[in-house]
C-alpha positions as CSV (number, residue, x, y, z in Angstrom):
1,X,46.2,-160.9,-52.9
2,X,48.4,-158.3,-51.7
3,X,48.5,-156.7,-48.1
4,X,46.9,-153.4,-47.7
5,X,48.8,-150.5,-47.5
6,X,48.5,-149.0,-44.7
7,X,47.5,-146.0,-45.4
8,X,44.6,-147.5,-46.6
9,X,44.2,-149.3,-43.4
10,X,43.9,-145.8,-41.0
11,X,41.6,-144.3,-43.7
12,X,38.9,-147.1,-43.4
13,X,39.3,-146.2,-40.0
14,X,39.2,-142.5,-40.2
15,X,36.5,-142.6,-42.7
16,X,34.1,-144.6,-41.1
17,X,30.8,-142.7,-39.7
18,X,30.5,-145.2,-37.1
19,X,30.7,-145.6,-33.4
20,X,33.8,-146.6,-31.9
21,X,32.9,-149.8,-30.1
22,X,31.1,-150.7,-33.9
23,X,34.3,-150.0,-35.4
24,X,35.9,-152.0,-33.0
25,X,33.5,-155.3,-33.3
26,X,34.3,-154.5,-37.6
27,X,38.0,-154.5,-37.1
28,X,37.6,-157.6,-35.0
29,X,35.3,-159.3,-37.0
30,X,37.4,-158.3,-40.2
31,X,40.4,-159.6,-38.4
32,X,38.9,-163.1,-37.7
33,X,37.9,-163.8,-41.0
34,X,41.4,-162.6,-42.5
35,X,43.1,-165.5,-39.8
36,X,40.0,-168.1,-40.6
37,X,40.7,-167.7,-44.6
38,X,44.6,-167.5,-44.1
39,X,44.7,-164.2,-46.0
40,X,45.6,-160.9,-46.0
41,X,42.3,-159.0,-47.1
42,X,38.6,-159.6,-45.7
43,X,36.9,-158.8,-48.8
44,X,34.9,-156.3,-46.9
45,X,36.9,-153.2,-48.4
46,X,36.5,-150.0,-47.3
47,X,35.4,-150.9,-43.8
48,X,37.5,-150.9,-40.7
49,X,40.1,-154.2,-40.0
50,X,40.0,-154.5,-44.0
């Protein structure tokens, strides 16, 4: 799969209704799984770190 533009990137961010720090523990958690499954996409689109 192909990396994520990133504009896409800042407007999961920007378009999230959610807290910071819940955004943060989504980028995070969206991040971990990207490094565990040696790719460049989560799956989870739409939501922060994806």
């Amino acid at each position: 799969m192909n990396r994520p533009h990133p504009r896409h990137v800042v407007g999961n961010w920007r378009n999230s209704d959610l807290p910071f720090l819940e955004k943060l523990a989504l980028v995070a958690k969206n991040n971990a799984i990207k490094l565990k499954n040696r790719s460049d996409c989560c799956g989870n689109h739409g939501e922060p770190g994806c």
